[in-house]
N, C-alpha and C positions, 0 to 999 in steps of 0.2 A: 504494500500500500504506500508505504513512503517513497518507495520509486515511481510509481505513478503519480503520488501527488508535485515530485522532485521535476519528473516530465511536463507535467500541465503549469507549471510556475514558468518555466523556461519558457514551455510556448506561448503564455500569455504575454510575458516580456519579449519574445521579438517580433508577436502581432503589432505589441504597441508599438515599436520601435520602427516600426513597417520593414522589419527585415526578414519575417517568415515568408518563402519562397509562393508564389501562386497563392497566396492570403492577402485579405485588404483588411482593414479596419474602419469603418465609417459609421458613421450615425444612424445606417440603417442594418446594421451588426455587423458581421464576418462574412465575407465573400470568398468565398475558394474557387479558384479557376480548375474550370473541369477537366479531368485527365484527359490524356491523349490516347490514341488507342496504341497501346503495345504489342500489339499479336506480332512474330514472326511472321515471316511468310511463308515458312516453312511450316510452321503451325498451322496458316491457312489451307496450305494446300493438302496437308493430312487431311483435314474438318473436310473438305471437299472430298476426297477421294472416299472417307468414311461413310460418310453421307450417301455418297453415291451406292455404295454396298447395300444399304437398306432399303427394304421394300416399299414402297410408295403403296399406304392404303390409307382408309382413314381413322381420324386417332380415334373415334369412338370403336372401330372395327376392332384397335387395340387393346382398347381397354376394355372390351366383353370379351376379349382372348386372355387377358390376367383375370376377370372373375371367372373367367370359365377353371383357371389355376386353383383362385384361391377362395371365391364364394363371397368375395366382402361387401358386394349391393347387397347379401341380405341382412346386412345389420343395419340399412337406411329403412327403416320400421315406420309405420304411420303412427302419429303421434297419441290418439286414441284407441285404435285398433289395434295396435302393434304389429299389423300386417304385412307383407314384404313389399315390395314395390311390383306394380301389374306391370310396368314397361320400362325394361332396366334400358334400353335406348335412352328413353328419354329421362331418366335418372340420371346416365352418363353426359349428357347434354348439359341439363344444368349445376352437374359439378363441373364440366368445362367450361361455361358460360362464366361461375365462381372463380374457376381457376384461373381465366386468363383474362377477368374482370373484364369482359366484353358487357355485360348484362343478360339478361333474361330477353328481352326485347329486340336487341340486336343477334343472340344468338340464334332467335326464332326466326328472325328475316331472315336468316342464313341456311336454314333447315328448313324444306318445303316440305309441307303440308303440318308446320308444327306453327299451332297460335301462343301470342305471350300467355297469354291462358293458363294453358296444359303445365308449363313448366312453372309456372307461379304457385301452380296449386301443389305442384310434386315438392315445390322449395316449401311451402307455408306448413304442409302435413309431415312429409318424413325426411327433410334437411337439417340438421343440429347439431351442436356444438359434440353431444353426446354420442350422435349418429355415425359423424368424421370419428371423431376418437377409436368407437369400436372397428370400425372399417379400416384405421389405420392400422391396431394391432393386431388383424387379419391377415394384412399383408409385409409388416415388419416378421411378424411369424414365420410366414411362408418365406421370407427374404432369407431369415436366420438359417434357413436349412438349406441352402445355396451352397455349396462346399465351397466356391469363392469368396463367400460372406466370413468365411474364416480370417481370412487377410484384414478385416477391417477390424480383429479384436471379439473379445468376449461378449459387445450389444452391453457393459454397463453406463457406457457415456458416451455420448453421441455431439456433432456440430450439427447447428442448427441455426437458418437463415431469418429466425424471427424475433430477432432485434429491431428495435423499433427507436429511429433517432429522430427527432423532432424538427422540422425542414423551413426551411424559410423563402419568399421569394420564389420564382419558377417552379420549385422543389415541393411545395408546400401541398398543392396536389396531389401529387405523387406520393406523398409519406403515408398516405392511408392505402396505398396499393397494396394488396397481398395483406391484407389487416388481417384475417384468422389464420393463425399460425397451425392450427392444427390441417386445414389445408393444403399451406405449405409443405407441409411434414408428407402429409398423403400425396401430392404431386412428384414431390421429390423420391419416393419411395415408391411410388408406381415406375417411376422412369428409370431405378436402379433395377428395378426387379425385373422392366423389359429385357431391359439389355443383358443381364447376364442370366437371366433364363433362356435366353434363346443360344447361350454357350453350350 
């Protein structure tokens, strides 16, 4: 703790001084110039070549191929009835819509014959905070038993992208993106668990 607090003392003194690098200091707080992009190009062209090896379908196609793995739409239960979902399509719709903060509305424009409707009513009955959760440790489960999932340690502590830092300006928007972490967590664990299940 005292080396962090020893760090933030220094950087507050050479904001003021205006000698912290790509930092301002003015009356309407701290301005940090945005990074540049650092990708090699050699990096780029792996991501490319990578890419191109995968099969071009689409992601709800993919992800009723990991419930078909690991059964985790059926812990999206109706909120009264406790019932499973009548059309995991459109269950997967609107955890995509959530996931990639499109909305409900725009997700529908983009799926014919689906009105904002149908997916509003599948969010308002069997979507929750409760529901992500179980369906997460469904598929952390099925992750755990991956023999490559060895390599990442024993599962008793994990990184995790759901730090939330308070934005200003331009930014400020944006800081509520990706707001339920437990989302987060489901997204990013469905996307491990493509990839090297199909190892």
């Amino acid at each position: 703790m005292s080396l962090l607090r020893s760090a933030l003392a220094q950087t507050d003194a050479l904001v003021r001084e205006d000698k912290l690098p790509d930092a301002e200091l003015n009356s309407a707080g701290l301005k940090i110039s945005p990074l540049e992009n650092s990708v090699p190009k050699e990096a780029e062209a792996l991501r490319d070549a990578l890419s191109s090896m995968l099969p071009h379908i689409k992601i709800t196609d993919l992800l009723m191929e990991v419930d078909r793995w690991t059964g985790f739409t059926r812990h999206f239960t109706h909120l009264k009835t406790n019932e499973p979902v009548k059309d995991p399509a459109l269950l997967l719709t609107a955890i995509l819509a959530d996931a990639t903060n499109l909305g409900l509305g725009k997700m529908a424009e983009s799926c014919p014959g689906t009105s904002p409707a149908k997916p509003s009513w599948l969010v308002a009955w069997h979507i929750r905070d409760e529901t992500y959760s179980k369906a997460l440790a469904e598929i952390v489960n099925r992750q755990h038993r991956i023999p490559f999932a060895t390599h990442w340690g024993e599962g008793t502590t994990s990184s995790a992208d759901s730090q939330r830092y308070r934005a200003g300006g331009r930014g400020e928007a944006a800081g509520q993106v990706n707001a339920k972490s437990g989302l987060c967590n489901l997204c990013n664990v469905l996307v491990s668990l493509i990839c090297f299940n199909r190892n």
